[in-house]
KOLMAR-429801 format. One record per residue: residue in one letter; residue number from 1; x, y, z of N, C-alpha, C in turn; chain. Coordinates in steps of 0.001 Angstrom, whole numbers. Layout:
<pts>
PT residuo num     npx     npy     npz    capx    capy    capz     cpx     cpy     cpz cadena
PT       A NUM       X       Y       Z       X       Y       Z       X       Y       Z      A
...
</pts>
This chain:
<pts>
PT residuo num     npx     npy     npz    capx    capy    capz     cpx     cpy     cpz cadena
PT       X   1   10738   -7912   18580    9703   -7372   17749    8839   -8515   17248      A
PT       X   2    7564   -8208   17433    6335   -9110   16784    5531   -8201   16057      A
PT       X   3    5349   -9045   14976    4195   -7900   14283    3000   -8495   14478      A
PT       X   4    1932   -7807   14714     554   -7718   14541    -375   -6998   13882      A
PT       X   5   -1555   -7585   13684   -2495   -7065   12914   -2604   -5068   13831      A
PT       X   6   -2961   -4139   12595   -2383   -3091   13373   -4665   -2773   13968      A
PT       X   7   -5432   -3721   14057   -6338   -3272   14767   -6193   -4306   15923      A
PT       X   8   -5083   -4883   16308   -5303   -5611   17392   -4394   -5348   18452      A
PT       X   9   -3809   -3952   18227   -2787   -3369   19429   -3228   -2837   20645      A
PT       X  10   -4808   -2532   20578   -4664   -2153   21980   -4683   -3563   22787      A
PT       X  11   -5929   -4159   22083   -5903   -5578   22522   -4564   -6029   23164      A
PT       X  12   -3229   -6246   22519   -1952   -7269   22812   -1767   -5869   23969      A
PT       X  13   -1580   -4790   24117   -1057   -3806   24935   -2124   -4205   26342      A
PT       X  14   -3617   -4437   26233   -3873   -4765   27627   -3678   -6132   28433      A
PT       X  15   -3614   -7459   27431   -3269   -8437   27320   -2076   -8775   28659      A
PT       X  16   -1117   -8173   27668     569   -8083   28507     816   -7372   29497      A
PT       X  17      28   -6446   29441     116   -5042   30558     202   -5609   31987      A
PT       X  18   -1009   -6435   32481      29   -6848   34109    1150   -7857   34198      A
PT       X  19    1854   -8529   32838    2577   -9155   33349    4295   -8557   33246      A
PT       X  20    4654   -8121   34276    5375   -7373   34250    6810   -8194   35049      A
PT       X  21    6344   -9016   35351    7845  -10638   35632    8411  -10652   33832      A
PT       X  22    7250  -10847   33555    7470  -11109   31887    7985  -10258   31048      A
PT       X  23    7761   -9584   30792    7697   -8173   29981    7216   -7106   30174      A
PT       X  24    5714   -7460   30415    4888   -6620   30359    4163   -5755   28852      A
PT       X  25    3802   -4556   28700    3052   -4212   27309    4205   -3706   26863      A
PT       X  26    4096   -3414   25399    4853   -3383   24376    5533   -1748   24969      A
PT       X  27    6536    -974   24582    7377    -131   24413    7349    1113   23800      A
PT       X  28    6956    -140   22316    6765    1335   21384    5693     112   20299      A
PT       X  29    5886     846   18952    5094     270   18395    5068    1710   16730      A
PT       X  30    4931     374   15521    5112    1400   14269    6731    1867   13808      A
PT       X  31    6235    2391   12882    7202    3398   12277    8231    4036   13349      A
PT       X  32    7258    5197   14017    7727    6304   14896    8428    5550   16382      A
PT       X  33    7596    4307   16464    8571    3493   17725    9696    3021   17705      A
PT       X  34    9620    2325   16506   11240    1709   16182   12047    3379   15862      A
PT       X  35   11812    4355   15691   12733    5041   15582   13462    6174   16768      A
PT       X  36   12069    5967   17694   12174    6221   19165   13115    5260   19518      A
PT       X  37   13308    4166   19246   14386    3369   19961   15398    3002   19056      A
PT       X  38   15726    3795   17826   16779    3629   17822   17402    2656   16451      A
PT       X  39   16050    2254   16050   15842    1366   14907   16030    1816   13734      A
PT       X  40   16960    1311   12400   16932    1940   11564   16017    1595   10059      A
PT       X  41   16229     395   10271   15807   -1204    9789   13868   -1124    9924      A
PT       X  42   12944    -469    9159   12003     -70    9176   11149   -1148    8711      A
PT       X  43   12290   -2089    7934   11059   -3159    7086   11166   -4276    8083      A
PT       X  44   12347   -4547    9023   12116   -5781    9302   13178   -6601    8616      A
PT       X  45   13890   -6416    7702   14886   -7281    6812   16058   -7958    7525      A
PT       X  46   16668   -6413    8154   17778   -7057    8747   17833   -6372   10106      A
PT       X  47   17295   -7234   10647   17676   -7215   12268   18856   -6870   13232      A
PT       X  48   19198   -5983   13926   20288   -6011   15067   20534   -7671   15317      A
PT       X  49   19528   -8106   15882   19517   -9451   16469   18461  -10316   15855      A
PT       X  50   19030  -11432   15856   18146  -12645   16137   17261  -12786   14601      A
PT       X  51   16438  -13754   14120   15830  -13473   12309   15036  -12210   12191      A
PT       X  52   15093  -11786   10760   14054  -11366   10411   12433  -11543   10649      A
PT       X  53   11279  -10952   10609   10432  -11113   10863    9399  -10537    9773      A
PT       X  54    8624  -11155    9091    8057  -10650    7856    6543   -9965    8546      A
PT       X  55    6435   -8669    7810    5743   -7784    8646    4363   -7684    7312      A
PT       X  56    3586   -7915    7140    2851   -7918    6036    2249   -7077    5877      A
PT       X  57    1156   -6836    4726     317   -5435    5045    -746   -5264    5648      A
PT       X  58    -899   -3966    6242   -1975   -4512    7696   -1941   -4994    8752      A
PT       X  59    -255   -5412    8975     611   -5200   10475    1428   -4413   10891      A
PT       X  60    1092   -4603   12108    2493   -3186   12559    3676   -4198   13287      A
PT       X  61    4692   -3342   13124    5827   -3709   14601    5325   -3514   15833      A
PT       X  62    5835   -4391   17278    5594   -3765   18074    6723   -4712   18965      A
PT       X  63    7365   -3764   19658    8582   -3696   20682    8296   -3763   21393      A
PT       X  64    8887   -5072   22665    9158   -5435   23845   10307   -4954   24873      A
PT       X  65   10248   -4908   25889   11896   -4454   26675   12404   -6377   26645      A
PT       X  66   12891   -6621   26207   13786   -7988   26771   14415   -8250   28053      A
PT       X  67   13729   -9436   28330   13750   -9705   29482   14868  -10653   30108      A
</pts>
């Protein structure tokens, strides 16, 4: 999870979109994504894995598949 500014998602979604060795575009994204996958942890505090990530106001989450 990276957060970004939430007017710059389509932007990072076409960005990443052909690289698909890599990742490719994000998954999900928001509220409703992290809970599509499973996320319970809405702020960001405490992570499944790996640090926290401070999500400020006027960013969103947005989910990768790990590669």
């Amino acid at each position: 999870m990276r957060p970004y500014p939430q007017e710059s998602l389509e932007l990072v979604r076409s960005i990443t979109r052909p690289y698909l060795l890599a990742h490719g575009e994000p998954i999900a994204w928001g509220e409703e994504g992290a809970r599509s996958l499973g996320i319970e942890d809405l702020d960001g505090t405490r992570p499944d894995y790996g640090e926290a990530s401070e999500i400020r106001e006027g960013e969103i989450a947005v989910y990768w598949v790990s590669s």
